[in-house]
C-alpha positions in Angstrom: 4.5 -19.9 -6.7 6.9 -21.4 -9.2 4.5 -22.4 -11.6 2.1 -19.1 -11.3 5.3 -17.1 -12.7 6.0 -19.4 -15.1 2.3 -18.9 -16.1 3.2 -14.9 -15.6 6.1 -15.7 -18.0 4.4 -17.0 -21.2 2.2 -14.1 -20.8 4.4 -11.7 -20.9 6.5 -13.1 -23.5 3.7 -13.8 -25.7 2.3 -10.1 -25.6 3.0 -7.4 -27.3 1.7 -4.6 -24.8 2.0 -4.7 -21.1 0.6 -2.7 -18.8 1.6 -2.4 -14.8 -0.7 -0.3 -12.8 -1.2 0.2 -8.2 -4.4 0.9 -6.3 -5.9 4.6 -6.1 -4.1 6.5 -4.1 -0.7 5.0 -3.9 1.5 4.3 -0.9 5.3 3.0 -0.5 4.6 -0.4 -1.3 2.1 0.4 -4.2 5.4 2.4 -5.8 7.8 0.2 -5.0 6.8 -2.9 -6.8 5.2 -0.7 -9.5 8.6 0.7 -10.3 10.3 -2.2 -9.5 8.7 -4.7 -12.0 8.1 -2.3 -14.6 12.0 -1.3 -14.9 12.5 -5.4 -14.0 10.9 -6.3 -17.1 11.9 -3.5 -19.2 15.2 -4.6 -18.7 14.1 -8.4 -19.4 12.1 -7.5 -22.6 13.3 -4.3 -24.0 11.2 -5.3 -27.4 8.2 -5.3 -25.6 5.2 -2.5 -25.2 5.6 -2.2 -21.1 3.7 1.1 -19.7 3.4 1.8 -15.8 0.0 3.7 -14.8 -1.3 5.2 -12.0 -4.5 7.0 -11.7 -3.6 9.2 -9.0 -0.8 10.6 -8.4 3.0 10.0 -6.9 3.1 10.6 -3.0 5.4 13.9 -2.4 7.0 11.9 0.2 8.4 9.3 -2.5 9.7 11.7 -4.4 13.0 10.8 -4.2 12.3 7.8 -6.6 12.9 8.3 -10.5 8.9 8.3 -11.5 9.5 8.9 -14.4 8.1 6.0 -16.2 5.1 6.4 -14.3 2.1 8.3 -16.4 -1.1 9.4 -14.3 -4.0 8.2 -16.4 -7.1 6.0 -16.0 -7.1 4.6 -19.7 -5.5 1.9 -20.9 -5.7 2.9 -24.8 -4.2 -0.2 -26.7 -5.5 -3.9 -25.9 -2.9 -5.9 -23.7 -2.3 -7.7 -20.3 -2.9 -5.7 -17.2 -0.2 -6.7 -13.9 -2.6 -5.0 -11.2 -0.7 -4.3 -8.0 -1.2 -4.6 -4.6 -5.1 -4.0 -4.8 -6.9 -5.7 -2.3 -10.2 -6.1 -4.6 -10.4 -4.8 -8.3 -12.0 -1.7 -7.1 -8.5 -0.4 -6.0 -7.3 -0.4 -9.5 -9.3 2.6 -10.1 -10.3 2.1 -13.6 -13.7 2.0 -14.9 -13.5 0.2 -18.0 -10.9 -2.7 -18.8 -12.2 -3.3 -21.9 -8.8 -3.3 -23.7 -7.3 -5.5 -20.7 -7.5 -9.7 -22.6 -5.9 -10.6 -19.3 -6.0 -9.6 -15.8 -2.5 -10.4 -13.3 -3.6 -10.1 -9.6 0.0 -9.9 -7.7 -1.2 -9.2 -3.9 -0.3 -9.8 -0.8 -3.6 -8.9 1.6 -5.4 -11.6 3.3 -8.7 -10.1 2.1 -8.1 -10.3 -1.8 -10.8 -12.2 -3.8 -8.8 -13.8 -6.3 -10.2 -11.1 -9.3 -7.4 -11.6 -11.7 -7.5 -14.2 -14.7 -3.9 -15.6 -12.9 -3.7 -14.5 -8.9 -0.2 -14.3 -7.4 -1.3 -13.9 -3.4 0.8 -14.3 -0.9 -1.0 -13.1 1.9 2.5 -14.4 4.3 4.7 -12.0 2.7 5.6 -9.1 3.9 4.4 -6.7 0.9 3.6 -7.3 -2.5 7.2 -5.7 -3.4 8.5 -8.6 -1.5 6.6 -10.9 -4.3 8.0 -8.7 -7.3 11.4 -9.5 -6.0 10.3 -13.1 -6.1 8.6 -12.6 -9.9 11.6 -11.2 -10.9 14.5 -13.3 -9.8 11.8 -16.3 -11.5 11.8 -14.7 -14.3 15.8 -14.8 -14.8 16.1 -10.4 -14.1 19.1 -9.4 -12.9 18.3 -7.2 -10.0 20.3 -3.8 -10.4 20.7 -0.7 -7.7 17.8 1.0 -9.7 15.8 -2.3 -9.7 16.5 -2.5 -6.2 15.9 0.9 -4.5 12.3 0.9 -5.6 11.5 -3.3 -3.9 13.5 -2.4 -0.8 11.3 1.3 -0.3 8.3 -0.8 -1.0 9.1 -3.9 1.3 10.8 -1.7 4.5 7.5 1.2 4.2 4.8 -2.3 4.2 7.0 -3.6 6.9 6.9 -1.0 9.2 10.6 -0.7 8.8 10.9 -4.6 9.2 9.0 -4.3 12.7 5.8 -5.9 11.6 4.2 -9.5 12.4 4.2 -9.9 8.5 7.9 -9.6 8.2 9.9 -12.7 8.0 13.1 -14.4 7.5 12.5 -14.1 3.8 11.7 -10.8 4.0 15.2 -10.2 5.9 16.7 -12.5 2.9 15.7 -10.1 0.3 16.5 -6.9 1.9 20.0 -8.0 2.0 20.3 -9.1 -1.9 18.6 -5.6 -2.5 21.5 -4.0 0.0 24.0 -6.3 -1.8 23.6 -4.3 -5.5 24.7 -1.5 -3.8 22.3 0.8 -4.4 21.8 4.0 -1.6 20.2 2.5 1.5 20.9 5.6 3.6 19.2 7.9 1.4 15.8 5.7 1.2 16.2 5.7 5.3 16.5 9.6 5.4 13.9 10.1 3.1 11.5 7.8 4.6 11.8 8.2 8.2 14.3 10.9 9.2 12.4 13.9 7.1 9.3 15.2 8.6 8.0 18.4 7.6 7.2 20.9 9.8 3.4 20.3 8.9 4.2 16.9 9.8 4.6 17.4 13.5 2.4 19.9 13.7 0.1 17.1 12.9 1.4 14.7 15.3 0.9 17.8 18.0 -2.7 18.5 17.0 -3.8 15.4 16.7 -3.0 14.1 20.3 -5.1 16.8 21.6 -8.3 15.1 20.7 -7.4 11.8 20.6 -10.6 9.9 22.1 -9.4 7.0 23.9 -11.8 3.6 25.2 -11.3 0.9 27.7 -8.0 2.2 29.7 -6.0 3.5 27.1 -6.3 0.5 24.8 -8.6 1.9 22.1 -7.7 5.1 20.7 -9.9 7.0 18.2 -9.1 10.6 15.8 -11.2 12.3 13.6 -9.3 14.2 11.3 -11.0 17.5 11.5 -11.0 20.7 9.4 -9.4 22.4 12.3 -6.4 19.8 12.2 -5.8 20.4 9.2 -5.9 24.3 8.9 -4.0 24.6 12.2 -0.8 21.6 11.0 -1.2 22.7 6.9 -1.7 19.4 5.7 -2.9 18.3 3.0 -5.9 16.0 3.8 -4.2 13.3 1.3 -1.2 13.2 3.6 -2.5 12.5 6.9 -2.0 8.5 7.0 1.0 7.9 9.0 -0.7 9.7 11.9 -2.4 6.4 12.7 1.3 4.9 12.7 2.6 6.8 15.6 -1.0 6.6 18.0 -0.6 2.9 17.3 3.2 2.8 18.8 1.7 4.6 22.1 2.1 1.6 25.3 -1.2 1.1 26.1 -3.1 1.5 22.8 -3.8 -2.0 21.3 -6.6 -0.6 17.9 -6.5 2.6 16.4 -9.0 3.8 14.5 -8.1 7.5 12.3 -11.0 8.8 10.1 -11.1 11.3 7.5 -13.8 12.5 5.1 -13.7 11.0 1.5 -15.8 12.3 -0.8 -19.5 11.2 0.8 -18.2 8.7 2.8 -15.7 9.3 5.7 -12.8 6.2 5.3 -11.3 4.3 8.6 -7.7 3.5 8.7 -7.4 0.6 11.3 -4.2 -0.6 13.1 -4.0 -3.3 15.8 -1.4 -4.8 17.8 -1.8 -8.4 19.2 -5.2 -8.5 20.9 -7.2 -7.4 17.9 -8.0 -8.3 14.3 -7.5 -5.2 12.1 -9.7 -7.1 8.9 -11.7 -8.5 10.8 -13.1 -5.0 11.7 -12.5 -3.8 8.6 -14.7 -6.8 6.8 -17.6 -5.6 8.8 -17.9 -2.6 6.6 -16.7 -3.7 3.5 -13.3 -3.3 3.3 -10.0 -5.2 4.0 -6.3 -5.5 4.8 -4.1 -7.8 6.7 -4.7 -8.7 11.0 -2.5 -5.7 12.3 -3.4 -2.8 9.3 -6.9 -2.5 7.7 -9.0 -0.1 6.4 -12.7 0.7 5.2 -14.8 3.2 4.1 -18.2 3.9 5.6 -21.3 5.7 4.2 -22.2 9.0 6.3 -20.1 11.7 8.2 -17.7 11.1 10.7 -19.7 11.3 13.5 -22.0 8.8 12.6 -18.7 6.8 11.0 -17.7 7.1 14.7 -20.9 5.6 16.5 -20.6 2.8 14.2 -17.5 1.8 14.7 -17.9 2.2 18.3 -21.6 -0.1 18.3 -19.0 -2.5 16.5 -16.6 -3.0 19.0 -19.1 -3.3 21.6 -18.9 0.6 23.2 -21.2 3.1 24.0 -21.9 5.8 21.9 
């Protein structure tokens, strides 16, 4: 690790323009090392050309963060380095052409990643790949301030599962309390993360376990996320992820499986607790993610998504 941000470091101090971009449709962890190394390294190298980029946009639930750095585009228009984060494969980065990119920085922390980038930071141990921007940063000499901080703890305590997940260690716990130590608000980032549900929210949660399709006693639960879900709860279709959360934490229920139409293809959101191998699943249709959290995306409707998965795992259609 040492000498990969040391290698990260005469990069970055030998380029002029630096950009620092997430994977397609971002999620706490995507934000908060986005925001965390790009103001981390602003801060470092005030000189320097640093632009954060996302091509879709900011989460209404992370609102609360200060964005505003953040610009929602899929070109990179001046040739520099590129810091992709927390993108399992390239694909995630969502950009078609990277033909202004000289070099690529894969900073990761899924299990699944191929190595893409010209220098690969993966830690596929760590809790989140916020966790490894804390790491990148205190390497690189940053003094981590409360708005530093705010973003790296939002990103490591939403990969986490609010520090409840296998992935979560005692450097994980380390790191959380330097963040806490800046001083920065730790009750608001609770509130806002976990203690503010909308109305549509558990509406949601209500309609959803009403067609919950569970398998083998209780221990395999299955949701399609229907047009009638969604017009009944008024969610937004983008919004629907942390549904597969909350039918995970149900007693019995050891793999979850939520799908949702995407474009032509419907995409799987796998979780798993101790008995099952969430990428392992996920790998049989492409796709990726760590052993308790995974996801895919598989050609066809959600029906014949469903029979799929179900000939996977060894059930009846």
């Amino acid at each position: 690790m040492r000498e990969k941000i040391e290698e990260l470091k005469a990069l970055v101090e030998k380029s002029e323009v630096i950009y620092i971009s997430s994977h397609v449709r971002p999620d706490g962890d995507s934000i908060g090392s986005l925001l965390g190394l790009g103001k981390g390294l602003l801060k470092q190298y005030p000189e320097k050309k640093i632009m954060l980029r996302l091509k879709d946009e900011v989460p209404s639930y992370l609102g609360f963060l200060d964005v505003s750095l953040v610009k929602q585009t899929d070109v990179y228009e001046e040739k520099g380095i590129l810091l992709a984060l927390d993108c399992g494969d390239k694909s995630r980065i969502g950009i078609d052409g990277l033909e202004n990119i000289e070099t690529l920085v894969n900073i990761d922390h899924h299990m699944t990643n191929p190595n893409f980038g010209d220098l690969n930071i993966v830690l596929s141990d760590a809790s989140s790949t916020s966790e490894i921007v804390y790491d990148i940063l205190h390497g690189l000499g940053v003094e981590i301030d409360p708005e530093i901080a705010e973003p790296i703890y939002t990103g490591i305590s939403m990969d986490s599962g609010s520090f409840k997940y296998q992935s979560t260690g005692a450097r994980t716990h380390e790191i959380a309390a330097e963040l806490i130590r800046t001083g920065f608000d730790k009750e608001k980032v609770v509130r806002k993360l976990y203690q503010s549900n909308t109305l549509s929210e558990m509406l949601l949660i209500k309609e959803s376990m009403e067609r919950i399709e569970f398998l083998r006693d209780n221990s395999i639960a299955m949701l399609l996320i229907t047009e009638e879900i969604l017009e009944n709860s008024g969610m937004d279709i983008k919004e629907v992820d942390s549904i597969v959360e909350i039918i995970r934490d149900i007693d019995t229920v050891e793999l979850v499986f939520v799908l949702k139409p995407f474009e032509d293809k419907t995409k799987v959101s796998i979780r798993s607790k101790e008995k099952y191998d969430s990428s392992e699943i996920a790998q049989n249709f492409g796709g990726g993610g760590h052993m308790r959290a995974a996801g895919c995306k598989i050609d066809g409707d959600m029906q014949q998504a469903r029979k799929l998965i179900l000939e996977a795992i060894g059930e009846g259609v």
